[in-house]
C-alpha positions, 0 to 999 in steps of 0.5 A: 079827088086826084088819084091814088098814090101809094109811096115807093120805096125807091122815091128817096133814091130818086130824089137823091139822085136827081141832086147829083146827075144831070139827068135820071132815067126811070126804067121799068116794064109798062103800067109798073108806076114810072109815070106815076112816081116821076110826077107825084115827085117832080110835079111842082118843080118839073113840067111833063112831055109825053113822048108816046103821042105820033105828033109829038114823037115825029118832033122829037126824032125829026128836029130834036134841036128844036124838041129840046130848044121849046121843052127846056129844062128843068122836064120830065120826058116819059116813053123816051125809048119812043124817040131815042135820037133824042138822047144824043143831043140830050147830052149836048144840052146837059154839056152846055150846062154840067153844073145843073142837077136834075134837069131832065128826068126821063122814064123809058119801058124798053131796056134793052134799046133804050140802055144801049143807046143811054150808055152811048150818049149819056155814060157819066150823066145820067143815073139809071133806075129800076122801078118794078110793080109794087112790092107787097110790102109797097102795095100794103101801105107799109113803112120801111123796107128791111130785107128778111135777113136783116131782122123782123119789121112788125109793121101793123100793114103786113098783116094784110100778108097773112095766110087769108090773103096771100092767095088773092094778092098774088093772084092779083099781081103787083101793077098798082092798077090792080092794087089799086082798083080793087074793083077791076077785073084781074084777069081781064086786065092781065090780058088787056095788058099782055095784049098791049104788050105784044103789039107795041113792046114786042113789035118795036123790038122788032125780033118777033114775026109770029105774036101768036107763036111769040105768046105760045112761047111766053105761055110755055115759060109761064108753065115753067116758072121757077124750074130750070130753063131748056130752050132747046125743048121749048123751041123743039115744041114750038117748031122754032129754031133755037136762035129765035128762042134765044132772040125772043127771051133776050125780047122778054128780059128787055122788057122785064117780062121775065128774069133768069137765076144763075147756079151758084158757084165759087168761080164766076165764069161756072156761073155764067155757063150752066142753066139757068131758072126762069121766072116771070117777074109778076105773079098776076102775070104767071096765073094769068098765062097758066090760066088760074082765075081764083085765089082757091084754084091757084092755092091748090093748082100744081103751080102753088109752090112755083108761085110761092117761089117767083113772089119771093124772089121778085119781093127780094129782087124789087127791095135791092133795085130800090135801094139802087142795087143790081140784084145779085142773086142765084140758086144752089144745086148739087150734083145729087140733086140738093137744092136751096132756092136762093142765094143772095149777096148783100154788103159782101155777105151771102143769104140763103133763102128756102121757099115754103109754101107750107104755114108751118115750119118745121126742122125738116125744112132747114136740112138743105140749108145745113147741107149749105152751111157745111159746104159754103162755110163762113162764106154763109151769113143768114140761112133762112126759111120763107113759109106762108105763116105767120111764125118767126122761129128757130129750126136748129143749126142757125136757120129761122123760119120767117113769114112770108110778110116779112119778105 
């Protein structure tokens, strides 16, 4: 029996892709499933090369000319960020024939060199992708991939997502390993994989000096998921200068280890300046980090609502990047402290997103959504209200209460 595979929403896109660029690159953190897809996708049409192994790595950096000359096209090239000199003379091949579509299909885990170097060689050639861990909804087996804006989907898979099993899924995390291997040990696994990160990932980046501080540092943002991120204070408390925290959450978000949601506000250039939300992009990571080990601990643990909040953000922020889109979203704050903790543009219409943990909606819950309403005007499409339940229900005002599941 080969492995197993569970379909990815952003298999069509990649598809569609290859028929129209030269080449696509896959990016994602490590173990989220590039591999994986690029195969089951290409395997009958592409052959593989591993970039990750010394001897192959040594070739492809020392003589990229020949690399290329004995691995043509069409061929999937996995870890390419271990020999980005390669691209360069990527693009030299792709030149001398622009009309192929889809020869070189890449996967890459560091962004924030390996985008640097794509955007240099390979600008107008290649479409870049965003593959994360599983989505819930990928990891329940289900069809279809409708935002929770954009109507219920009934789909008989998400009543995996019920109440009863909210907790051990977001313990678990989104890795398809995990997902997959119900039998593995989550937290044994989450720290076998930070482990890993640390010393290759953060290494090569070469912006890290103490791992051990590093990972103190990466523990204290796991503690502050889903709450506004100081690095002045994390750096005071780790006796870091505040540069090198900067640097080192710049390390993060190149890895996809974490992500930052801007306030929200009318002029762009506001946006950009005020402070910002952290959350980590996996919930399994999270529990791991703050040392949660049962879906009972981390369901009454002060982190369960900071939980709730990075799962729904991450959901929505892996359903538009497999739809190819960047995600575009931020939180809304006043001045005297009302807080809704989402907005998302879509199609050119802004979504407004409260997060519950609650299973039971009520209209209490909506009253920063109204408040919302009267100050963004017909600039607010749907106003919604995530709860742990399994009920679709009006509020009042224009807000619905929707399940968790149908995020």
């Amino acid at each position: 029996m080969g492995p197993v595979y569970l379909p990815r929403l952003l298999e069509p896109l990649l598809l569609r892709a290859a028929s129209d660029f030269p080449a696509v690159l896959v990016t994602g953190p490590r173990q989220s499933g590039k591999t994986t897809l690029l195969k089951h996708a290409f395997s009958a049409t592409h052959r593989y090369v591993s970039l990750e192994p010394a001897d192959v790595r040594f070739a492809a950096r020392n003589d990229p000319r020949g690399f290329l000359a004995l691995n043509p096209p069409p061929v999937i090239f996995d870890e390419v960020q271990a020999a980005p000199e390669l691209l360069t003379y990527l693009k030299d091949a792709i030149d001398a024939n622009r009309g192929a579509k889809g020869q070189y299909l890449l996967s890459g885990s560091q962004n924030l060199l390996l985008m640097r170097t794509v955007t240099e060689t390979l600008a107008g050639l290649a479409a870049v992708l965003t593959l994360p861990p599983l989505s819930l909804r990928e990891a329940a087996g289900a069809a279809g991939g409708s935002l929770p804006w954009e109507g219920p989907e009934r789909h008989e898979a998400l009543r995996s997502l019920s109440l009863d099993r909210v907790w051990p899924t977001l313990l678990r995390g989104g890795y398809p390993e995990l997902t997959i291997e119900l039998g593995r040990d989550a937290n044994l696994w989450h720290a076998s994989y930070l482990r890993t990160y640390l010393e290759r990932d953060v290494r090569d980046l070469r912006q890290v000096g103490d791992l051990s501080t590093f990972q103190a540092f990466l523990r204290l943002l796991a503690a502050r998921s889903g709450q506004l991120l100081n690095l002045s204070e994390l750096a005071r408390d780790l006796g870091l200068a505040t540069n090198t925290a900067k640097a080192w959450m710049s390390v993060l978000e190149a890895t996809h280890q974490v992500f930052l949601l801007r306030p929200y506000a009318a002029n762009l250039s506001k946006r950009l300046v005020k402070t910002p939300k952290v959350f980590l992009s996996d919930t399994g990571t999270l529990c791991h980090l703050v040392g949660l080990t049962s879906p009972e601990h981390a369901a009454h643990s002060p982190m369960s609502g900071a939980i709730v909040e990075t799962a729904v953000v991450s959901e929505i922020s892996k359903r538009l990047w497999a739809r190819g889109l960047e995600p575009r979203m931020w939180f809304w704050r006043t001045t005297a402290g009302t807080e809704v903790d989402l907005l998302v543009e879509a199609e050119g219409r802004l979504h407004a997103i409260e997060i519950k943990q609650s299973a039971t909606p009520n209209p209490r819950m909506a009253r920063h959504l109204v408040a919302l309403g009267k100050d963004l005007g017909d600039r607010l499409d749907r106003r919604l209200v995530v709860h742990l339940g399994d009920v679709r229900l009006p509020l009042g005002d224009g807000v619905i209460a929707v399940p968790f599941a149908e995020v």
